[in-house]
N, C-alpha and C positions, 0 to 999 in steps of 0.2 A: 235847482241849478242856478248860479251863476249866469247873469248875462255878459258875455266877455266881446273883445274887439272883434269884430269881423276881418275875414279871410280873402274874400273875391265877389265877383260880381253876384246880388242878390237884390231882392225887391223889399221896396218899402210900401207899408201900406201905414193908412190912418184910420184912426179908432172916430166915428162920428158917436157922441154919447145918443144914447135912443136905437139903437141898429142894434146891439144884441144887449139887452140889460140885465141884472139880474135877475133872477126868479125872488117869488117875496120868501123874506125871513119866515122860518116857522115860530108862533109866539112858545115863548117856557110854558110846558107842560107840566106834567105826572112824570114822565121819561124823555131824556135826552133826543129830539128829533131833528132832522137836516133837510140842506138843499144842496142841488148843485146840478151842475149840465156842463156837458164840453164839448167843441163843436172846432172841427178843424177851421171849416173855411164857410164866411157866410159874406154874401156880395151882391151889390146892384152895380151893373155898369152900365153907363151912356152909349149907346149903339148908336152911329149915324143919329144921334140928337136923342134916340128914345130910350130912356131906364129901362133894362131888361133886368128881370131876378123878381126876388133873389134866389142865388142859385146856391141852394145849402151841398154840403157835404161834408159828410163826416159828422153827424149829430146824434148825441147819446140822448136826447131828449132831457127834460126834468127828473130830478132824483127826489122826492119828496116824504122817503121815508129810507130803514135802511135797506141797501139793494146796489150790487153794479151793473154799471153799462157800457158798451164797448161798440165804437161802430168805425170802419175801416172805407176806406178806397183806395184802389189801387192807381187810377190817375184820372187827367181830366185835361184836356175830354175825355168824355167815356168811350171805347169802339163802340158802334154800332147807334150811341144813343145821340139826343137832339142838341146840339151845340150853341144857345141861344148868344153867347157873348162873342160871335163870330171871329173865333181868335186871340181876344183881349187876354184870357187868360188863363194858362196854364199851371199846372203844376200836378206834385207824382205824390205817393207815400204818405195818405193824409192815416192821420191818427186822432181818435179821442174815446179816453176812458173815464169813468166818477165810480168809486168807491163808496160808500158811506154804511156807517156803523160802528158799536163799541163806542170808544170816543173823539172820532174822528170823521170827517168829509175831505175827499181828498180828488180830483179833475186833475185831469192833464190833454192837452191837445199838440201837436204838430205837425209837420205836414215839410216836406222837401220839394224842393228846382221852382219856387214858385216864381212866375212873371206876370205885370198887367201892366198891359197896355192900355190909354186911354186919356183923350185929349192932348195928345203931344207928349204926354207923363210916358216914363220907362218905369218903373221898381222893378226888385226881382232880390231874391235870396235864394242861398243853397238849401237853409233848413231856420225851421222856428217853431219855437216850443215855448209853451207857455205851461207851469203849473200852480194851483191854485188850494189851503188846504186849511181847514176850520177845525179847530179842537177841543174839547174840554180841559183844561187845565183845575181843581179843586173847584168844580162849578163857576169856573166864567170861562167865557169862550174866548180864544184866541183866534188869528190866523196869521199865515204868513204867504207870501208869492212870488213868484220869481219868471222870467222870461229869458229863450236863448236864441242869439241870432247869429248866424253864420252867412259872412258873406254880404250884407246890406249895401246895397247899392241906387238910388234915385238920379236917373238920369245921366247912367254910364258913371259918376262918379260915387267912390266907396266912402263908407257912413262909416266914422267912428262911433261906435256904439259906448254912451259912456256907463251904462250900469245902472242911472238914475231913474227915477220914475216920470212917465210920461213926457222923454222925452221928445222934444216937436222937432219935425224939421217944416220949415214954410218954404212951398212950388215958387218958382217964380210968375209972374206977373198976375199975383194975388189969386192961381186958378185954385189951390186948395194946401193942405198938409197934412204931415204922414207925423203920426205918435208912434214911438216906439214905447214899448214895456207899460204897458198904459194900464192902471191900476183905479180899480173903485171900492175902496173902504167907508161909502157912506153910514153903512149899518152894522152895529157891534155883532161880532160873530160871523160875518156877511162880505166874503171878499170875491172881485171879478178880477181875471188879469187877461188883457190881450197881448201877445207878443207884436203884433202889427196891425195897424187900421189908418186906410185912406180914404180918403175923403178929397174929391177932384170937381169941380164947379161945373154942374149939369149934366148930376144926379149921377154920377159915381163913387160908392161906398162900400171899403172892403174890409172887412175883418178875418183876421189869419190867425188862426190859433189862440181860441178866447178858451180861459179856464174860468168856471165860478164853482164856489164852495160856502154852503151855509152851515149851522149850528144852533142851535137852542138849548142850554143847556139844564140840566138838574141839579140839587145843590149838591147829591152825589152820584156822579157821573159811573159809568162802568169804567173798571180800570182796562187801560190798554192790554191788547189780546197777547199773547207770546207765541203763539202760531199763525202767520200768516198764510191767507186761504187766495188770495189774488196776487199774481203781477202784472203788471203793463209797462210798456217802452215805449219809446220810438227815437230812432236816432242813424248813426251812421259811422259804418266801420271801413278799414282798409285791406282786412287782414284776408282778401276774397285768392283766389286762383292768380287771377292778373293783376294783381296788386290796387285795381282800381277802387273808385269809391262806390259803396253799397251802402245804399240807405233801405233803413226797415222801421217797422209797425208792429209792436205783438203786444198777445194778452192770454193770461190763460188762469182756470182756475175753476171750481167747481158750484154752481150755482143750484138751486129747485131741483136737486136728484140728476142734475146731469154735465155733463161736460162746456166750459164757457170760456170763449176767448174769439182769439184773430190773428191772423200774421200775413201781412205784406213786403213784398222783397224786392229791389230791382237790383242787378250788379249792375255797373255801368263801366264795364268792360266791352270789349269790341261785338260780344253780341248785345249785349244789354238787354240780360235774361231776366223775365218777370215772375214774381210767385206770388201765387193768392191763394190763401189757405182757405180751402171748402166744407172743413169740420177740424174740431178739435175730440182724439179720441181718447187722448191720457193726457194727464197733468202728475204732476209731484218732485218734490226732492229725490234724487238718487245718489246722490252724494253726502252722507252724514259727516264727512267733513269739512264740507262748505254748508252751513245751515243756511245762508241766504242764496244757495242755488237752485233752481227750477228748472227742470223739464218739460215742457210742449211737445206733444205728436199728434198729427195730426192728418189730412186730404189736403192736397194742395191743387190747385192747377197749375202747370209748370211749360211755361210759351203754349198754352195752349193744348197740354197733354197730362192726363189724369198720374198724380203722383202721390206721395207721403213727405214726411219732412219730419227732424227732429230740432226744436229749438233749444239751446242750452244756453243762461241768459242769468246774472248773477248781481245781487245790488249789493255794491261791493264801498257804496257811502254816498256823500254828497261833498260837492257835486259828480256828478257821473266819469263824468273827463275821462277818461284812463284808466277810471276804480271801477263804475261797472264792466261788466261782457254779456256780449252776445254771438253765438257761436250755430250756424246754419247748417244740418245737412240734407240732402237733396235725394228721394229711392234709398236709404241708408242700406238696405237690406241687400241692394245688388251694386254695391259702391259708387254709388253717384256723386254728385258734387257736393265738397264741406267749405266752408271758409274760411276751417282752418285756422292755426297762427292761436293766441292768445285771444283773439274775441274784444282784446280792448275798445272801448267806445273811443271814437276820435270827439266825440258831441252827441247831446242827448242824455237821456237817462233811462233807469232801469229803476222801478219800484216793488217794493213788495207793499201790500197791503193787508189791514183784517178788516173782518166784517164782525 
């Protein structure tokens, strides 16, 4: 994706180098091997003077051979669970998936409504994606990355987001600074992207939505697959009931002899209905004439009340903007809630992947 201008009020965060790094390169083998990890939101923050954290969430751990991972939250705080950042910081709809196999490694992380507060500093975004992806090209390893932020705002005022890499904005009175789209290509083959990372003076450091993707390559690599066995998203549509915005999280696809994915939902309509998806029970194409369409069903929990779900979710190019969809329904079986409309992404993306 495109990283494009921001929309309305959102949060800036800074990338401190050292706080999430790459995993090591895998050295050239016998066969093509990878790395990669994606991790929505990883943070230390200053509490009344003491660094609390880090408080990870959303970490597909290390990928260090081929295999996907996928790990979801539906917001933060959690109900019920231990709030160590007394508030500083929120946010909904974290996402992060890693691919890897064939010849490719392929991360993506992001994560919506996020705010931190902390030493006087405001940041906050509507939504931020970062993707990250290592390739074989005729045995040498490529990559490429990209970050997307919606809404960037530090200190009540809106961040022009210019597309560059690692761009800085510096705090005032020397307390810290916030990187945007902050990029580590120190090693061939070896790329990290974070959409956002703060760093605030006395011991506050947040990373939001960091992608890495590794490579090693053979001198002949497997050619790329022509059936893709994974998708993963995360993004945010209009096209709900009450016209509002709905941001989501999904992943689906078939892993070790069984069913593999995630989906989180919130509309942010007048009830601002939440979904957490508590298994995935089918995956596949059902449309042969969209070959890059997928199907998700799956167990949902739905405010709170045991349900089903059908996601229909289409990578429809790059960047997503408007090309992909994502399209929700809710009990389908005794007409619950769909959202309807075309499904276009307003932001975010929709990928297919191989293994």
């Amino acid at each position: 994706m495109k990283t494009y201008r921001s929309a309305k009020t959102v949060i800036a965060l800074v990338f401190l180098a050292g706080l999430l790094t790459p995993g090591p390169s895998v050295a050239l083998a016998e066969s093509t091997t990878f790395g990669g990890q994606a991790t929505a939101l990883r943070a230390t923050v200053a509490v009344a003077g003491i660094a609390v954290g880090p408080v990870l969430l959303a970490d597909t751990g290390p990928v260090d051979r081929g295999d996907a991972r996928d790990a979801t939250v539906l917001e933060y705080p959690i109900k019920g669970a231990p709030e160590p950042t007394n508030g500083a910081l929120t946010a909904e709809v974290f996402h992060a998936a890693v691919v890897a196999g064939g010849n490719t490694s392929s991360a993506e992380a992001s994560i919506a409504d996020f705010t931190l507060t902390a030493a006087g500093q405001s940041i906050g975004a509507d939504f931020l994606m970062a993707r990250a992806s290592a390739m074989c090209d005729g045995g040498s390893a490529t990559t490429t990355g990209s970050s997307e932020l919606a809404a960037l705002a530090v200190n009540n005022e809106k961040v022009v987001v210019t597309g560059a890499e690692n761009q800085t904005i510096l705090l005032p009175n020397g307390l810290g600074e916030v990187v945007i789209n902050e990029h580590n290509t120190a090693k061939k083959g070896d790329i990290t992207v974070n959409a956002l990372h703060v760093v605030i003076v006395g011991g506050t450091n947040v990373v939001v939505s960091s992608a890495h993707a590794a490579i090693a390559c053979v001198a002949a690599p497997p050619p790329p697959c022509t059936t893709p066995d994974f998708v993963t998203g995360g993004g945010w549509i209009t096209t709900t009931p009450s016209g509002s915005r709905a941001n989501f999280a999904v992943a689906g696809g078939w892993k070790n002899g069984q069913w593999w994915g995630h989906l989180t939902y919130i509309d942010h309509g007048s009830s601002k209905m939440k979904v957490k998806g508590t298994a995935v029970t089918r995956y596949g194409n059902v449309d042969n004439t969209l070959p890059t369409s997928r199907q998700i069903a799956g167990d949902a929990d739905i405010d709170g009340t045991p349900g089903t779900y059908l996601a229909d979710v289409m990578d429809g190019g790059e960047p997503g903007r408007d090309v992909d969809t994502f399209k929700l329904s809710l009990n389908p079986l005794t007409g619950g809630y769909t959202s309807g409309g075309d499904g276009k992404l307003k932001g975010g993306n929709i990928q297919l992947h191989c293994k």
